[in-house]
C-alpha positions in Angstrom: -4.2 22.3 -16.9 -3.9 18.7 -16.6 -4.5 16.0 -19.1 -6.9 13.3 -18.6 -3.7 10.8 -18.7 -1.6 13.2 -16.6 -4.8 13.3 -13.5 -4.7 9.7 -13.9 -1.1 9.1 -13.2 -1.5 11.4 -10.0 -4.6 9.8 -8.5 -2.4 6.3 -8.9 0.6 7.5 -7.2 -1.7 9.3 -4.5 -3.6 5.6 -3.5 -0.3 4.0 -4.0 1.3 6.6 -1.4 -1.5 5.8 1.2 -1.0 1.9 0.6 2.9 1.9 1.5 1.9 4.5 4.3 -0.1 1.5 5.9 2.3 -1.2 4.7 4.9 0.6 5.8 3.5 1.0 9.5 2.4 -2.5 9.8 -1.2 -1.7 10.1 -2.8 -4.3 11.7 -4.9 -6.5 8.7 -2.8 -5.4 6.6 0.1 -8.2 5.9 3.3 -7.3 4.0 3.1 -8.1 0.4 4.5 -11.4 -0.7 8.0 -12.6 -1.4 6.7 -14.2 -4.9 10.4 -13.9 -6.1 11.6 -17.4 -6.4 7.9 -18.9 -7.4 7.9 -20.2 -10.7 5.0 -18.8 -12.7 3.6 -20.4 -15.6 2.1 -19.5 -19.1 -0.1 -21.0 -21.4 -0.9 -18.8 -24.8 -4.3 -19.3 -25.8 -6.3 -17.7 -28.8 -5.8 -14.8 -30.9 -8.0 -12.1 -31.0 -8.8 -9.1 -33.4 -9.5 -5.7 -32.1 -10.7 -5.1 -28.7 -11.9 -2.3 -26.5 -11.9 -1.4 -22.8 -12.6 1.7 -20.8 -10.7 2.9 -18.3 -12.1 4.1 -15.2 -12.2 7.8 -15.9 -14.7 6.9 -18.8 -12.3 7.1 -21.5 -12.3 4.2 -24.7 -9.3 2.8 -26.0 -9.2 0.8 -29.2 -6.6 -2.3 -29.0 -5.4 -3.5 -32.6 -5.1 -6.9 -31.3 -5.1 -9.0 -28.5 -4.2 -13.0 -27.0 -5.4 -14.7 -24.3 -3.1 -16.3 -22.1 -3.9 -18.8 -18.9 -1.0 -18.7 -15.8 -0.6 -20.2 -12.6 1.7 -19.4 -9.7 1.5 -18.5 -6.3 -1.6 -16.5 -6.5 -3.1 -19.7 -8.1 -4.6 -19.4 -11.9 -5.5 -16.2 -13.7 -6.7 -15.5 -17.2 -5.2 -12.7 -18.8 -5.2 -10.8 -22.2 -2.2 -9.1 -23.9 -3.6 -6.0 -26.1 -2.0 -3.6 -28.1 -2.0 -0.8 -29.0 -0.3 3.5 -30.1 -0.6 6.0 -27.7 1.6 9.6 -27.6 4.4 9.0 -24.8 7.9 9.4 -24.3 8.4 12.3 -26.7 6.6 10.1 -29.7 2.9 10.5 -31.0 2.1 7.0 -31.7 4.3 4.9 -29.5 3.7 1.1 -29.5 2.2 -0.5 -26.1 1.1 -4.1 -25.1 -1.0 -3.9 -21.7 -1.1 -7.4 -19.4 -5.1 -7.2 -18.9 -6.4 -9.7 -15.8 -9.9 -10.6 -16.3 -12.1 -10.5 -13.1 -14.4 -13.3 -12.2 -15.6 -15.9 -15.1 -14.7 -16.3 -18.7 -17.6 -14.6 -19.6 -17.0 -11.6 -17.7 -15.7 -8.0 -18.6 -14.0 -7.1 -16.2 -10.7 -6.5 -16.5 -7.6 -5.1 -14.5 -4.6 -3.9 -15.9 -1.5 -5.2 -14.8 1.6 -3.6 -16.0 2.3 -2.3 -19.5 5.3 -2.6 -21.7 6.0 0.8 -23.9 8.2 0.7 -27.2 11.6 1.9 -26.6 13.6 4.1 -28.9 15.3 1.2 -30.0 12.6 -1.1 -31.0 12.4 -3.5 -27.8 9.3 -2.8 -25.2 9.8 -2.1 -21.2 8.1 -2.4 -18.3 8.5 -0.8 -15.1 10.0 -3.2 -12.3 8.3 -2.1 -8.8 10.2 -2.2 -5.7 9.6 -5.7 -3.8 10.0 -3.6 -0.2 7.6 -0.9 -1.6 5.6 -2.7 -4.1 3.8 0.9 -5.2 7.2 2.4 -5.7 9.7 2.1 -8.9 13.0 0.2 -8.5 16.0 2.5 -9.0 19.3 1.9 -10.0 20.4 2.0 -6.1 18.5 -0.9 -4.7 19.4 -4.9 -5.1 18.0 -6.2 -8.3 15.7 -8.8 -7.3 16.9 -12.7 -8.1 14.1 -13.3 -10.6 15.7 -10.9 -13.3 19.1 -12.2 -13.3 20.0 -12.8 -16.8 17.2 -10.8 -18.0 18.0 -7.3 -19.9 17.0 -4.9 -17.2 18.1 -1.3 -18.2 17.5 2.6 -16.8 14.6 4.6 -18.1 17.3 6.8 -19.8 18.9 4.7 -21.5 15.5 3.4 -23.3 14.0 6.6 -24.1 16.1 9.9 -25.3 12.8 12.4 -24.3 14.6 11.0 -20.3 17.2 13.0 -19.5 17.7 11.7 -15.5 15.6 8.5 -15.3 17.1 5.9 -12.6 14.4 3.4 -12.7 14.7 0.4 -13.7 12.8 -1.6 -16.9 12.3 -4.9 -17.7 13.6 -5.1 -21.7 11.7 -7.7 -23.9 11.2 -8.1 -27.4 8.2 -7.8 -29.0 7.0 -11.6 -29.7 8.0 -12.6 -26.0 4.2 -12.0 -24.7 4.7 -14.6 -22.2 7.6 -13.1 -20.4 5.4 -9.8 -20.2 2.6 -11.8 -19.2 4.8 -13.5 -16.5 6.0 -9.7 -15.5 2.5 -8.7 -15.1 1.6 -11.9 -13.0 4.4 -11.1 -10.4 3.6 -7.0 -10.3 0.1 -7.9 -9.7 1.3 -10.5 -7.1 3.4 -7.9 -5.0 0.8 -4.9 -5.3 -1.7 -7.7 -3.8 -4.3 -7.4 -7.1 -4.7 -10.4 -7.3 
């Protein structure tokens, strides 16, 4: 039996499959995702919040311990986000760390909110984010394909090399440290850009 985190995982990676099926064949009104590589993205941090809550679509509540707004532009023009924390069981821990890039949809007042890409606690104290494949914007980057330009200098590490619980993990992850919310607000900016959400 599957848990309710486990079902979701597999209804993502099922849409995701049918997206790159149709990107992949060049489906008319359908146009490749963006190169958003070189475009400079930029942050503004904005107020600090307390705790926050937002339900997923399944129906389930999550608690965040705290939150900031942040305001970015780029090549998808300007976006107001929220970076929220908070401890969920993963990776072979029970209350593993987690800051979630949240888009809000449609005016300040609104709540609605998309989450962008999410940056779990390590086993050595640093958070990582997944780093999708620019070709296959649904699809993890491995440890085969050409890192793309924008990372270079960054720390960009395998999945088992962050987390002992992964004993073959060739993806790649974008390794930050926890006060550099801007970088993971900048990461979530250009995952969203290439999976066209925004």
């Amino acid at each position: 039996m599957q848990t309710l985190s486990e079902l979701r995982t597999a209804v993502h990676e099922a849409v995701d499959r049918v997206f790159d099926q149709y990107e992949a064949a060049g489906t008319p009104g359908i146009a490749p995702s963006p190169d958003v590589q070189g475009e400079a993205i930029g942050v503004t941090a904005g107020e600090v919040t307390g705790a926050w809550k937002y339900r997923w679509p399944g129906g389930e509540e999550e608690t965040f311990s705290q939150s900031r707004w942040y305001e970015t532009n780029g090549p998808s023009g300007r976006q107001r986000v929220r970076v929220a924390w908070a401890r969920r069981a993963a990776w072979g821990r029970s209350d593993r760390r987690r800051a979630i890039v949240f888009n809000q949809v449609g005016s300040p007042d609104s709540t609605t909110y998309y989450p962008w890409t999410e940056f779990v606690e390590t086993d050595h104290g640093r958070f990582a984010a997944a780093i999708p494949d620019p070709g296959r914007p649904r699809a993890m980057l491995t440890d085969a394909a050409l890192l793309p330009a924008r990372f270079k200098g960054a720390a960009v590490e395998r999945s088992d090399a962050l987390f002992d619980s992964v004993a073959e993990g060739p993806s790649l992850r974008l390794v930050v440290d926890e006060d550099d919310e801007a970088t993971m607000v900048r990461h979530g900016y250009w995952v969203a850009t290439l999976r066209r959400r925004i």
